[in-house]
C-alpha positions in Angstrom: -4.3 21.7 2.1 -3.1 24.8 1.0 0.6 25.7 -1.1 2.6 26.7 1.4 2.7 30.7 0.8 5.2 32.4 -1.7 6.7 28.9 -2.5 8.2 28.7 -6.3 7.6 25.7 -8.3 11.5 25.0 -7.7 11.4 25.5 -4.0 8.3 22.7 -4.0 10.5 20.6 -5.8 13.2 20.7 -3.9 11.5 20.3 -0.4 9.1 17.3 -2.3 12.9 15.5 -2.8 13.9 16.4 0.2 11.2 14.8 1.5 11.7 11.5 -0.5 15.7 11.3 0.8 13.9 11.2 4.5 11.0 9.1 3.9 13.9 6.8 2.1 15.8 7.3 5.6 13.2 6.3 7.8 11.6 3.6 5.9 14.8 1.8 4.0 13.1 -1.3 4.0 9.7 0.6 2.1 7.9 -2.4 -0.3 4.7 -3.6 -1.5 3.1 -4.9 1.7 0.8 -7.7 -0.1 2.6 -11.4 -0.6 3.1 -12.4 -4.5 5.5 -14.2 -6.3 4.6 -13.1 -10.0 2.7 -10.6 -11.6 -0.9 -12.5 -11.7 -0.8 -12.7 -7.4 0.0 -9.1 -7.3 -2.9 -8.3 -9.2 -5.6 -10.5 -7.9 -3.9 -9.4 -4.2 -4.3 -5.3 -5.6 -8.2 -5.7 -6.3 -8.8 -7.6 -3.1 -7.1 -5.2 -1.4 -9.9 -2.6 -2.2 -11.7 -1.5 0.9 -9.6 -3.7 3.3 -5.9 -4.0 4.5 -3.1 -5.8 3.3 -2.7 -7.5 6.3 -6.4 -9.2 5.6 -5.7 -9.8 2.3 -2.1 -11.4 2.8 -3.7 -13.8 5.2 -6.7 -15.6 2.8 -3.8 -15.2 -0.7 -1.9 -18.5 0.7 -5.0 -20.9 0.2 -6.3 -18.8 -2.4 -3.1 -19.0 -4.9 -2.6 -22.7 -4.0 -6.2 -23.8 -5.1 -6.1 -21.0 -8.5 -2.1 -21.0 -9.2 -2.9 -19.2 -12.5 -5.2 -16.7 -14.5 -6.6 -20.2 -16.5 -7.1 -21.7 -13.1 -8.9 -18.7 -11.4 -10.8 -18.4 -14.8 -12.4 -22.1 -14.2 -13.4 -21.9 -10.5 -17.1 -22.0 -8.7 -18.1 -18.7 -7.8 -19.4 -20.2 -4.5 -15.8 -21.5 -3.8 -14.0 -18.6 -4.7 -16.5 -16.5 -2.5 -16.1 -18.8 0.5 -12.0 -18.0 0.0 -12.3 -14.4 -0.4 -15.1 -13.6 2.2 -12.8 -12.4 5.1 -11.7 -9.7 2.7 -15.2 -7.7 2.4 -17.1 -7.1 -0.7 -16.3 -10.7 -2.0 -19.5 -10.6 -4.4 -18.1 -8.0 -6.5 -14.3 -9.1 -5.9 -15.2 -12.8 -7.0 -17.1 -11.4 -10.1 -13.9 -9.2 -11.2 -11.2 -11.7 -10.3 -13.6 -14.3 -12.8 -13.9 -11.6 -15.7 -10.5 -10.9 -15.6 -8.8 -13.9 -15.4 -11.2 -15.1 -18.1 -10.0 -11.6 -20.3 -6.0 -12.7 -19.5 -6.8 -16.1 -20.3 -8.7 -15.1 -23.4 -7.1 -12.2 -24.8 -3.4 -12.6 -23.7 -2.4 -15.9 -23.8 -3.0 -16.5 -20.0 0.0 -13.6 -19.1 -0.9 -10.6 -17.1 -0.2 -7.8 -19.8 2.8 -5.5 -18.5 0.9 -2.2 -20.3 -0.7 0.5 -18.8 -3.4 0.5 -21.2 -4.2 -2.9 -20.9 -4.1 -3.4 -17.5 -6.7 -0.8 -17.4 -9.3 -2.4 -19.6 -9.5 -5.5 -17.0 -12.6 -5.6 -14.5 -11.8 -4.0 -11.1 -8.6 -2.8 -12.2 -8.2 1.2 -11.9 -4.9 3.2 -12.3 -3.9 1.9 -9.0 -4.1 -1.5 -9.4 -2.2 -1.1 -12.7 0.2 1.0 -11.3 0.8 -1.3 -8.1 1.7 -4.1 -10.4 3.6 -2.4 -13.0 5.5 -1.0 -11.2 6.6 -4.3 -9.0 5.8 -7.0 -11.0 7.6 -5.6 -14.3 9.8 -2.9 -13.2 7.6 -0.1 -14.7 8.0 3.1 -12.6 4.6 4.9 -11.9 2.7 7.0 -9.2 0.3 4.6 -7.0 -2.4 6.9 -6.0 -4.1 4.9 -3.0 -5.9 6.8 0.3 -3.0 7.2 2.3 -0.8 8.5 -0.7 -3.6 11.2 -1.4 -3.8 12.2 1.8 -0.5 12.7 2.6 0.6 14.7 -1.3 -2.4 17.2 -0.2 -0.8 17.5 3.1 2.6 17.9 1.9 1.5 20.7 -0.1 2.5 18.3 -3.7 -1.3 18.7 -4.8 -4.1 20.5 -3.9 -6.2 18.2 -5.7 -8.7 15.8 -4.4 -9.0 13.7 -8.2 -6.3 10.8 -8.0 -5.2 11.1 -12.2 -4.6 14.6 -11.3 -3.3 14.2 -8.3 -0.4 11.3 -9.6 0.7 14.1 -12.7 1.2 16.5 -10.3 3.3 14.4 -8.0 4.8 13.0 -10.7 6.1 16.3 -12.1 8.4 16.5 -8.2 10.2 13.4 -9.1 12.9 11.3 -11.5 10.3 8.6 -13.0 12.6 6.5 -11.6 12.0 7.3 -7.9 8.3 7.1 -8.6 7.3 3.3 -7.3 9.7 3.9 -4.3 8.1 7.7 -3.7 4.7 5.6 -3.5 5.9 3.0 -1.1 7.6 5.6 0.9 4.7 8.0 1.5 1.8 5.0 2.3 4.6 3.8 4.7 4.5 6.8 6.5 0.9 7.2 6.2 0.0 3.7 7.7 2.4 4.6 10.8 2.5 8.0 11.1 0.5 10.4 9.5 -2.8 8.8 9.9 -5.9 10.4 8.3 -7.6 11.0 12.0 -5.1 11.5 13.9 -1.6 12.4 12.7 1.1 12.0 15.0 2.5 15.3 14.3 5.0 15.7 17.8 6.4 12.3 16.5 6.9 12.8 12.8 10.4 13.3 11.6 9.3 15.6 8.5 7.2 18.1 10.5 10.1 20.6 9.7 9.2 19.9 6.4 5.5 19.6 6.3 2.8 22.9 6.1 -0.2 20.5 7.8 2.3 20.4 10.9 -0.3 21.5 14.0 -2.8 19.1 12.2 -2.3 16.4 14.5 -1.0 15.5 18.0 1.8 18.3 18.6 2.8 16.8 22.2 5.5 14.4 21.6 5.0 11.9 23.9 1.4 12.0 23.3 2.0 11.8 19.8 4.2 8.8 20.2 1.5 6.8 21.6 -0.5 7.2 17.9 2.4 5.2 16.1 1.4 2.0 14.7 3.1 -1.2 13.4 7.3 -1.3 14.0 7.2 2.3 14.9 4.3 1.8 17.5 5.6 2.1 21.5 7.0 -1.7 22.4 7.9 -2.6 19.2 11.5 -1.4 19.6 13.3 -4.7 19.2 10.8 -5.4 15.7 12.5 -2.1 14.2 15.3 -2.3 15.3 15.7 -5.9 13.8 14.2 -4.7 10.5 16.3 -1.5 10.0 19.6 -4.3 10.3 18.4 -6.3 8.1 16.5 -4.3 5.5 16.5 -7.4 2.8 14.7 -9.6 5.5 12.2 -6.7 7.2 9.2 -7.6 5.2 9.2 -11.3 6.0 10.5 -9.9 9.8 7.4 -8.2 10.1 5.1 -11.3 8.9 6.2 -12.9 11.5 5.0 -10.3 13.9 2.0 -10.3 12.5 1.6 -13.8 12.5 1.8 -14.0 15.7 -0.2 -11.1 16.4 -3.2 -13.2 14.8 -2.5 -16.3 16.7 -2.0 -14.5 20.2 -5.5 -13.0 19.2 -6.7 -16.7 18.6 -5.5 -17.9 21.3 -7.0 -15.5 23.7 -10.4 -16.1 21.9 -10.0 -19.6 22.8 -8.7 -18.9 26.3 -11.8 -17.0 27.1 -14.2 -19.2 25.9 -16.3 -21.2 28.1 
């Protein structure tokens, strides 16, 4: 994506902030969308989130965390086991094999306590910038730019970055914003990018920032057509599930488990239904 034409560094700013104080409109109830209750789930739920959706991952984490409550735990287990566990997430070779090293590394070199530094974080095996920045930024309160697929996609489209490399792309972003907006500017944009503006098809004629967007024209123009593109709360005939999590923005993310809950049983349950 190009800069939008004739557009001062100021004028960037101020539409990127604009942007934000919509995105914040829209999505008031914005949050990390994988399950943890302290810094060491949020981290082993970040690296086996690579390559799969936090759905998947938020689904196997339960049984995971209960058999490997800590890094010293996780450090100990059969590989076989911890495979088996994992599996559903894809990749679980490599996963199993990183989530091992590291928890050995925490258990090792930091007392058995996730390290709250960037530079740390880091040095541990399958953890990138993302990963760190995922969990610094809500497991210890340490703003920072997470730079996933969806947020790269949708700063190029904005016009924040014309860059396609993801250090490069988080210090130009970065440079739009208070460093204290930064962990909600990166819940805030893969929101939107998960419902609206999808990488194949952008629904365009349903997106509340087209005024403000220079890849409007990318996507579906045709309202109503573009309507049918949203997914999860925003998707057509999940009308009562918004509507329930914008009243109650402190309870939306466990509002929305339950909906997917039940998605995955109503899915089991036809499976079963149909079989002979």
């Amino acid at each position: 994506m190009k800069p939008v034409e004739n557009e001062s560094a100021l004028a960037l700013k101020r539409r990127a902030r604009k942007i934000n104080r919509e995105l914040a409109e829209l999505y008031p109830y914005a949050h990390a969308e994988l399950d943890f209750h302290n810094p060491f789930e949020l981290l082993v739920a970040t690296v086996l989130s690579a390559q799969t959706t936090d759905v998947r991952v938020n689904a196997i984490t339960p049984a995971l965390f209960a058999r490997y409550p800590t890094p010293l735990a996780l450090s100990e287990a059969q590989v076989m086991e911890l495979e088996e566990l994992i599996r559903p997430t894809g990749f679980f070779r490599a996963k199993a094999a990183n989530l091992l090293a590291l928890a050995t590394r925490i258990v090792d070199e930091y007392d058995g306590e996730v390290p709250g530094k960037l530079e740390a974080l880091v040095t541990l095996p399958g953890v990138g910038r993302k990963t760190a920045n995922v969990v610094l930024g809500n497991a210890f309160g340490v703003p920072g730019i997470t730079v996933d697929t969806h947020f790269m996609r949708l700063a190029r489209r904005f016009g924040w970055t014309v860059s396609s490399d993801p250090v490069r792309i988080e210090a130009d972003v970065a440079a739009l914003f208070e460093p204290k907006d930064w962990t909600m500017v990166s819940h805030r944009v893969v929101f939107h990018g998960r419902r609206i503006c999808h990488a194949r098809k952008p629904a365009c004629g349903a997106c509340p920032l087209a005024h403000l967007c220079p890849a409007y024209g990318e996507g579906e123009t045709d309202p109503a057509k573009a309507a049918k593109l949203l997914k999860y709360e925003m998707a057509p005939g999940q009308e009562a599930l918004h509507a329930r999590m914008l009243a109650d923005v402190d309870n939306a993310a466990q509002f929305r488990q339950e909906s997917q809950r039940a998605d995955r049983l109503g899915v089991v349950s036809q499976g079963t239904d149909s079989a002979p």
